[in-house]
C-alpha positions as CSV (number, residue, x, y, z in Angstrom):
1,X,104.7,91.0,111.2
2,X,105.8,87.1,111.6
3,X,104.1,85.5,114.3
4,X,105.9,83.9,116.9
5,X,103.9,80.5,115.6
6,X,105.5,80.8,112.0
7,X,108.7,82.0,113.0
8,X,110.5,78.6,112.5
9,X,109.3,77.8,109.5
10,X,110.4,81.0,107.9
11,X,113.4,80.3,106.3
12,X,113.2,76.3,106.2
13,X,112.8,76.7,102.0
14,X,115.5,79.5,101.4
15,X,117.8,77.0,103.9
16,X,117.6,74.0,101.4
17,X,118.1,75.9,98.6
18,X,121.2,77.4,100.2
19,X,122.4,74.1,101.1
20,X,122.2,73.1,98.0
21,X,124.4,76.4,96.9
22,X,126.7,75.5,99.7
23,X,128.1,72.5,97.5
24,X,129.6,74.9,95.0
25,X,131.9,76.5,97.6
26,X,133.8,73.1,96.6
27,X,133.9,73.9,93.0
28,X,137.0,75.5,91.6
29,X,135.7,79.2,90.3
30,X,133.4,77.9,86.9
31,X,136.0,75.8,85.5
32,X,137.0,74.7,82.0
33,X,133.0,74.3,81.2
34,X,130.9,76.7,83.2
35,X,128.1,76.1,81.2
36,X,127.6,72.6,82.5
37,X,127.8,72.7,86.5
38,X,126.8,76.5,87.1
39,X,123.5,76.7,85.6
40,X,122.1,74.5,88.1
41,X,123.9,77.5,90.6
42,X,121.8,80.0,88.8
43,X,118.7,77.8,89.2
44,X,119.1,77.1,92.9
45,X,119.5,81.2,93.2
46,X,116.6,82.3,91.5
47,X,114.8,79.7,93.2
48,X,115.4,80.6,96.8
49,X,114.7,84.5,95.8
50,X,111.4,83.4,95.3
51,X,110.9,81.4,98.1
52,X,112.2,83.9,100.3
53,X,109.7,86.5,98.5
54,X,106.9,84.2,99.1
55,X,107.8,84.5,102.9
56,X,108.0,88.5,102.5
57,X,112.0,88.6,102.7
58,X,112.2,90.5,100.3
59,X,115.8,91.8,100.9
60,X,117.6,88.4,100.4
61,X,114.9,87.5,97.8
62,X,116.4,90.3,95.8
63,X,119.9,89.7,97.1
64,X,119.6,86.1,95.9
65,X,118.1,86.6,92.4
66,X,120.9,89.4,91.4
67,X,123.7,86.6,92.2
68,X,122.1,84.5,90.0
69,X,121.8,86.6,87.3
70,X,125.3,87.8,88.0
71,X,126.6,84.6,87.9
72,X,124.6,83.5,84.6
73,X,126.3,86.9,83.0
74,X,129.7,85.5,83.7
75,X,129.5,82.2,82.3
76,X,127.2,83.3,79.4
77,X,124.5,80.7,79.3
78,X,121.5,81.9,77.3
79,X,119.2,80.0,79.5
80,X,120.6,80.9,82.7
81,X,119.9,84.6,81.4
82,X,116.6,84.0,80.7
83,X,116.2,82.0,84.1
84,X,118.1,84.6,85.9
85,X,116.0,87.3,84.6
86,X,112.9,86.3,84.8
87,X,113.2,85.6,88.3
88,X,114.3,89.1,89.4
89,X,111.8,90.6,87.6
90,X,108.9,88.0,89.1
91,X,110.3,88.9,92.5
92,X,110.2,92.7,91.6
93,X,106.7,91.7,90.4
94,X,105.4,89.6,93.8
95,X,106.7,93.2,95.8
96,X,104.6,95.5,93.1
97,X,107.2,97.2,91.6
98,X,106.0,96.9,88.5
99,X,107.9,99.6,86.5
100,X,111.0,97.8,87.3
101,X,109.7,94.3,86.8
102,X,108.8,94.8,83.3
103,X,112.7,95.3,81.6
104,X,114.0,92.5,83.1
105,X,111.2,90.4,82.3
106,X,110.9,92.0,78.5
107,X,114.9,90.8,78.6
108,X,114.5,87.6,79.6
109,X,111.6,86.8,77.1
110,X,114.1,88.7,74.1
111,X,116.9,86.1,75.2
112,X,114.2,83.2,75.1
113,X,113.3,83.9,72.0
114,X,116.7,84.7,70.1
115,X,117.9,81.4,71.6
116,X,114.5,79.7,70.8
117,X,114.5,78.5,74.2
118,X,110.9,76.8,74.5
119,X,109.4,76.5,78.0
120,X,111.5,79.6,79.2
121,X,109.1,82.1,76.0
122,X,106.1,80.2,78.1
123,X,106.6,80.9,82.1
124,X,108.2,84.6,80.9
125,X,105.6,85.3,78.8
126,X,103.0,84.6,81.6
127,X,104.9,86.6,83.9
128,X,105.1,89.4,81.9
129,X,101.7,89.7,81.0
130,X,101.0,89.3,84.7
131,X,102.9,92.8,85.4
132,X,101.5,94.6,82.5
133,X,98.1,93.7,83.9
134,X,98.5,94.9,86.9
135,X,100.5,98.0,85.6
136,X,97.7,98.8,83.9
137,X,98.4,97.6,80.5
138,X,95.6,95.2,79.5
139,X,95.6,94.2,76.1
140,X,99.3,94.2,76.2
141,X,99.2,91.6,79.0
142,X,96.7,89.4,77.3
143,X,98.6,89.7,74.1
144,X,101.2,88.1,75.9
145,X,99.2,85.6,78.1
146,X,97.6,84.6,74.3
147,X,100.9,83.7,73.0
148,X,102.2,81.8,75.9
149,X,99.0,79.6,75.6
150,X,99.1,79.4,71.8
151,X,102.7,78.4,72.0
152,X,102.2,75.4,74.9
153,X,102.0,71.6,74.2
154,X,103.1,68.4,75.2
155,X,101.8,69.3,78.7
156,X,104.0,72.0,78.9
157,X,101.8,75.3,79.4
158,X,101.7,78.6,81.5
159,X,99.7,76.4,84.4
160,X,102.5,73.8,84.2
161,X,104.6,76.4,86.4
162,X,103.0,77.4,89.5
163,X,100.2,75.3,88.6
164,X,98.7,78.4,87.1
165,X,98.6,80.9,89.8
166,X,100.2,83.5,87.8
167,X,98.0,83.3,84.7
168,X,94.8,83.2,86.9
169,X,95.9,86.4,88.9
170,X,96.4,87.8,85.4
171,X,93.0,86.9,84.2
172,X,91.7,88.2,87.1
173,X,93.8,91.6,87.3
174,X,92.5,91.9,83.2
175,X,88.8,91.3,84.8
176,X,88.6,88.3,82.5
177,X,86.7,86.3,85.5
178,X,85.5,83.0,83.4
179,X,89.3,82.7,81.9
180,X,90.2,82.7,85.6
181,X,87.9,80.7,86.6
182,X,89.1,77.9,83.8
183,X,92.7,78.3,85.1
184,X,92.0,77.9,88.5
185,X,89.8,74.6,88.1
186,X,92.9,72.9,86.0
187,X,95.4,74.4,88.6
188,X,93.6,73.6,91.2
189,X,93.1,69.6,90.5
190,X,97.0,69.6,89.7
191,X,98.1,71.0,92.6
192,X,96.0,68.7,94.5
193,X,97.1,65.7,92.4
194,X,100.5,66.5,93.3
195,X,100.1,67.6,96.9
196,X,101.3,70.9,95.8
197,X,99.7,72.5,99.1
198,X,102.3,75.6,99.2
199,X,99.6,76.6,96.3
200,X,96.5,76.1,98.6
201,X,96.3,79.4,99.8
202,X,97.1,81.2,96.8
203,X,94.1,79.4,94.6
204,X,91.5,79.6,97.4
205,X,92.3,83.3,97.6
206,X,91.7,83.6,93.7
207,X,88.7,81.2,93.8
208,X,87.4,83.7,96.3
209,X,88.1,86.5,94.1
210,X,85.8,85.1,91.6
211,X,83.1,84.4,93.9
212,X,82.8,87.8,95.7
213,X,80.1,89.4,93.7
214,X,77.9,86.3,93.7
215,X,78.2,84.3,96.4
216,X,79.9,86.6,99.4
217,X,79.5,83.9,101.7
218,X,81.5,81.6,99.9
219,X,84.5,83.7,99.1
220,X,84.8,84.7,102.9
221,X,85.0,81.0,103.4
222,X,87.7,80.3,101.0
223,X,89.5,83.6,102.0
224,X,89.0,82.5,105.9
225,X,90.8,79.1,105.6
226,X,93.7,80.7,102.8
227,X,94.1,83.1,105.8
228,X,94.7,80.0,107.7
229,X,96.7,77.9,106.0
230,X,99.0,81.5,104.7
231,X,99.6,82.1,108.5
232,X,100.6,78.6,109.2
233,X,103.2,78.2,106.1
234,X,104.9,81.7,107.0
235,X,103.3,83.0,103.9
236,X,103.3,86.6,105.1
237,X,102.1,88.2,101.6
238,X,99.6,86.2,100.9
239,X,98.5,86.8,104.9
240,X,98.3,90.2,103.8
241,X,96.2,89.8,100.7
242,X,93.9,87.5,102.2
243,X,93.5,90.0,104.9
244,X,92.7,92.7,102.2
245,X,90.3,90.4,100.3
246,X,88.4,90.0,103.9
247,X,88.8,93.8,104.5
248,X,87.2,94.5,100.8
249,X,84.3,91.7,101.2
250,X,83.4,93.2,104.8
251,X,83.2,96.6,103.4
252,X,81.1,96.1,100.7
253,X,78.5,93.8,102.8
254,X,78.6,96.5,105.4
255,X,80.3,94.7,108.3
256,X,82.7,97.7,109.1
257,X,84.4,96.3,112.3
258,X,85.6,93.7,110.5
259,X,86.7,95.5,107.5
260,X,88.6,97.9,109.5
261,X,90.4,95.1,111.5
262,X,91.1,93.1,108.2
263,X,92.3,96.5,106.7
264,X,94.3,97.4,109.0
265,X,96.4,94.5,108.9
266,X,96.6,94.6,105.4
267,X,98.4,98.0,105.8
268,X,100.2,97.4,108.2
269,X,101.9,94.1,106.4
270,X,102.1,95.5,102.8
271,X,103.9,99.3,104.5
272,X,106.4,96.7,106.9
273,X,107.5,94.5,103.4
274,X,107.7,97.6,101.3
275,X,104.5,96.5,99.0
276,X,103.6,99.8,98.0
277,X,100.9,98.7,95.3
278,X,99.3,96.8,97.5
279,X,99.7,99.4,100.5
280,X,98.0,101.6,98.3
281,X,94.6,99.5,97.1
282,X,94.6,98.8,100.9
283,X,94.3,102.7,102.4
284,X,92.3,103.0,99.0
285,X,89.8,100.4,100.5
286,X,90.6,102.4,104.2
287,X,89.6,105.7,102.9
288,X,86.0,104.1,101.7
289,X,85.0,103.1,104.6
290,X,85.9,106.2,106.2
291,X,83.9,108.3,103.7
């Protein structure tokens, strides 16, 4: 479902990236020293697979993120196997396959850890308590969100990588509001310190998460202009999560028009990109208001 107003923005991140990939077409196959030029391949892979998950491509996403981890397995670099990994299972993660996103995330944490690599046992160890979380396993997931936030300093914590997005959603997803509510304050004001507005939507869509039982109003508001700005950056799954969040806050104030135009969307993006967990919550929230 991209709309003919996003359509030329929607591979504009994936395409620098790959520029930036192109340059290794002059490079003689890894060389002498592999472990010196082709991590930053590896990198600039797993990279563009999530920025073309965050558009909703999720073919090339995954197409992109198995070179990288291919090419990080030929040359052997612990940290480009951590990198590699924890990509593919992020993306896996960001499309709801959950089952799947776990072993490659549990293998790039393992690899992290043997090889004491420091800011890579962090971000994996948010990301894999995000998954668990949403796969059901709570305490696991905050287990793992604890140690990642035990282990940060210098400035270097979970919230230092996506300015916090994933360990809010996992706070949230454990129904752990006020920890959510923390993380999204600090991410928030560094985001915004940094004009890191490709985050906008995504924090005022978890800000209105929190606010939904007390202040409806006010989480339709943040959900109506992350709506917005999703639509206008190409952001085609958070479109279709803001549109769910809209359908779910209709529904429960009793505005069912609106909740089954929301909800309908919502289905209708999450079946087109293959987001079966979502799709699911989505004809959950459908079958409600039928009933």
């Amino acid at each position: 479902m991209i709309t003919p107003e996003v359509e030329h923005q929607h591979d504009l991140s994936p395409r620098e990236f790959g520029a930036g990939l192109a340059l290794f077409e002059q490079v003689d196959r890894y060389g002498e020293e592999p472990g010196l030029v082709f991590p930053i391949y590896v990198s600039l892979s797993a990279w563009r697979s999530e920025a073309h998950a965050a558009l909703g491509d999720f073919q090339p996403a995954f197409v992109s993120a198995r070179e990288a981890l291919r090419v990080a397995t030929d040359i052997h670099h612990p940290t480009s196997l951590a990198v590699a990994n924890r990509y593919l299972g992020y993306v896996h993660s960001l499309r709801g396959e959950l089952d799947t996103a776990v072993p490659f995330l549990e293998r790039s944490l393992a690899i992290a850890s043997e090889h004491d690599l420091f800011q890579a046992t962090i971000f994996t160890s948010a990301y894999l308590a995000y998954a668990l979380v949403l796969l059901g396993e709570r305490e696991r997931g905050l287990e793992y969100l604890a140690r990642a936030l035990k282990r940060s300093s210098g400035g270097i914590t979970p919230r230092w990588w996506h300015f916090g997005t994933v360990t809010a959603s996992a706070y949230l997803g454990a129904g752990c509001p006020e920890e959510a509510r923390t993380e999204i304050r600090l991410g928030l004001a560094a985001a915004t310190e940094r004009n890191a507005w490709g985050h906008r939507p995504t924090w005022l869509r978890l800000e209105a998460e929190v606010l939904a039982l007390g202040d409806p109003a006010g989480a339709r508001g943040h959900l109506e202009e992350a709506l917005s700005l999703a639509v206008e950056l190409g952001m085609h799954p958070e479109v279709a999560h803001c549109h769910l969040g809209l359908g779910k806050l209709y529904r429960r104030t009793g505005t069912r028009e609106q909740a089954q135009k929301h909800l309908t969307t919502a289905t209708a993006m999450y079946g087109e990109m293959g987001m079966t967990y979502w799709l699911e919550q989505a004809e959950a929230e459908m079958r409600e208001l039928a009933g």
